[in-house]
C-alpha positions as CSV (number, residue, x, y, z in Angstrom):
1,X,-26.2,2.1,16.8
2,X,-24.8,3.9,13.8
3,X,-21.6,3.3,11.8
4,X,-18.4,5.5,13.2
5,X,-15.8,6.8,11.3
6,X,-12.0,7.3,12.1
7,X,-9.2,8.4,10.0
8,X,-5.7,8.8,10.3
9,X,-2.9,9.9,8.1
10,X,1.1,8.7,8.2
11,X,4.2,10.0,6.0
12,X,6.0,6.6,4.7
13,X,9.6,7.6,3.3
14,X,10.8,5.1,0.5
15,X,14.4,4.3,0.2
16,X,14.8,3.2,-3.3
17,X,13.1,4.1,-6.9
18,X,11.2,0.7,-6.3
19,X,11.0,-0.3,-2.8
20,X,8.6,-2.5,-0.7
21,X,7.5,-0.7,2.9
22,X,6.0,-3.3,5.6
23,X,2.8,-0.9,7.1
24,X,1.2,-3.7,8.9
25,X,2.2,-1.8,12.2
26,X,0.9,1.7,11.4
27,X,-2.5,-0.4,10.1
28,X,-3.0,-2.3,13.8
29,X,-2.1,1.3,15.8
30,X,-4.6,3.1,13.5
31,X,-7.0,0.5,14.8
32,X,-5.9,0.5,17.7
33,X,-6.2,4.4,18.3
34,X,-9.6,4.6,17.0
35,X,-11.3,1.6,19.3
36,X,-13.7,0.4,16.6
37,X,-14.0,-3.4,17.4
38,X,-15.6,-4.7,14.4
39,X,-15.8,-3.4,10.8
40,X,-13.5,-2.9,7.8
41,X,-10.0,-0.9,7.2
42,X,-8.9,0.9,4.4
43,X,-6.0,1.2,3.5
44,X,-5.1,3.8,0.8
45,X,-2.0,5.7,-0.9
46,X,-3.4,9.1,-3.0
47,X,-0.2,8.9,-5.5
48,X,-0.7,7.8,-9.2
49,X,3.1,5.8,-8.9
50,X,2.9,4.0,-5.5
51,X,0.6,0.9,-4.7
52,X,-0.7,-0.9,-1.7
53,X,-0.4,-5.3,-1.4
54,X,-1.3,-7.4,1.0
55,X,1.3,-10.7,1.0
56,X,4.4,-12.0,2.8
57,X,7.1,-9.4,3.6
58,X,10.2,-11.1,3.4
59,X,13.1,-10.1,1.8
60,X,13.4,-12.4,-1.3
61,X,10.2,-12.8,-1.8
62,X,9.8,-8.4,-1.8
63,X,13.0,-8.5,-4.5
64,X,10.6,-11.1,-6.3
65,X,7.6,-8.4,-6.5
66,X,9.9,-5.6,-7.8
67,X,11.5,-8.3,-10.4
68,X,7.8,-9.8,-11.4
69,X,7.1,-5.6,-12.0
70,X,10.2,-4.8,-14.0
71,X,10.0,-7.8,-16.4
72,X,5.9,-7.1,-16.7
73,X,5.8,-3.4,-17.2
74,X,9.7,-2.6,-17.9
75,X,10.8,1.0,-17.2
76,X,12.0,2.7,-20.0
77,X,10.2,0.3,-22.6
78,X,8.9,3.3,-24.9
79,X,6.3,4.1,-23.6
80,X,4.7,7.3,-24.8
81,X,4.7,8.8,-21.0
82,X,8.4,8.3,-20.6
83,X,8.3,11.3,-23.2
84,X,7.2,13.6,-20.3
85,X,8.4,12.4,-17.3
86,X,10.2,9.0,-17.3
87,X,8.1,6.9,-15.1
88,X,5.7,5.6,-17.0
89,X,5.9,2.0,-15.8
90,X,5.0,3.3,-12.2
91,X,1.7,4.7,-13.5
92,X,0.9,1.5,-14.8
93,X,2.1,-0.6,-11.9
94,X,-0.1,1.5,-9.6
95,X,-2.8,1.1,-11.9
96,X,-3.1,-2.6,-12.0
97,X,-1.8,-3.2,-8.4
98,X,-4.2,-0.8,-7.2
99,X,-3.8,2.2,-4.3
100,X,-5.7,1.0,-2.0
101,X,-7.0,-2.5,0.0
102,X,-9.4,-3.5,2.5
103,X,-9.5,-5.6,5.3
104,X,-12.1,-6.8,7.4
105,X,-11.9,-6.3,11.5
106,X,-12.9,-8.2,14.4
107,X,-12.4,-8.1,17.8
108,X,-10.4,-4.9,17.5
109,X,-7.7,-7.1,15.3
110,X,-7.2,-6.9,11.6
111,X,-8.0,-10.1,10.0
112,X,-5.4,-11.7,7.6
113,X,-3.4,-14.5,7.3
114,X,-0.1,-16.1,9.1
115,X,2.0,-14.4,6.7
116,X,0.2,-11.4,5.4
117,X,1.2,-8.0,5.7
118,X,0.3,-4.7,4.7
119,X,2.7,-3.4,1.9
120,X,3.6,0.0,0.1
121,X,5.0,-0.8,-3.1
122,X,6.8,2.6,-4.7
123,X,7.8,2.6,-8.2
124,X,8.7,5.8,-8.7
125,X,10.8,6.8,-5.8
126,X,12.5,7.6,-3.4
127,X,9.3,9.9,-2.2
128,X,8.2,11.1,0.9
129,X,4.3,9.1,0.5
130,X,1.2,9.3,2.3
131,X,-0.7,6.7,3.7
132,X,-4.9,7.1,5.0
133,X,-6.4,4.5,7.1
134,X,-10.0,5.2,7.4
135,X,-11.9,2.6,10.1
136,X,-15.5,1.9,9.7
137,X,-17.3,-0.1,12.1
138,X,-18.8,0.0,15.3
């Protein structure tokens, strides 16, 4: 039996120049739509200022992201970017957060925790972003 592909693509629309966006759903009907049991899901955003997390979406604890991100890698801190186009700090957010993630699937469910969801972090927005979900399995 050989490995089958499927891939979908979704529009996300931040709110906010940094904004957390729960995508868990849109994950699990990806899945869902392409009836691959067992396997593994990626999950990827193709922008250089947007990220993708896997952790508890809650309200606090999203304003505690966006906080942890601000004081780490401040906007407008100089940075040689910012001379260009002043988002600088989003590049680097997205850099060491990381566009993409993947989850293992079993039983046509994605696996992850009590409290973990799938998460678009934008830094640079609001922006219309997209979102790929490529299932691999059988």
């Amino acid at each position: 039996m050989s490995c089958r592909v499927f891939m979908k693509e979704y529009n996300i629309e931040s709110r906010n120049r940094f904004d957390v966006v729960k995508i868990t759903h849109l994950v699990e009907e990806a899945v869902k739509e392409s009836k691959i049991a067992n396997g593994l899901v990626l999950v990827f955003t193709p922008h250089a200022t947007a990220a993708i997390a896997i952790n508890e979406y809650e309200p606090r604890i999203s304003d505690d992201y966006i906080s942890w991100i601000k004081r780490v890698i401040p906007p407008g801190a100089g940075w040689k970017h910012d001379e260009i186009d002043d988002n600088a700090h989003a590049h680097i957010a997205s850099l060491v957060i990381g566009q993409s993630k993947v989850l293992p699937l079993s039983g046509g469910r994605l696996v992850r925790g009590t409290w973990q969801e799938v998460l678009l972090l934008e830094f640079d927005g609001p922006r219309r972003r997209t979102l790929v979900i490529q299932v691999y399995g059988l």
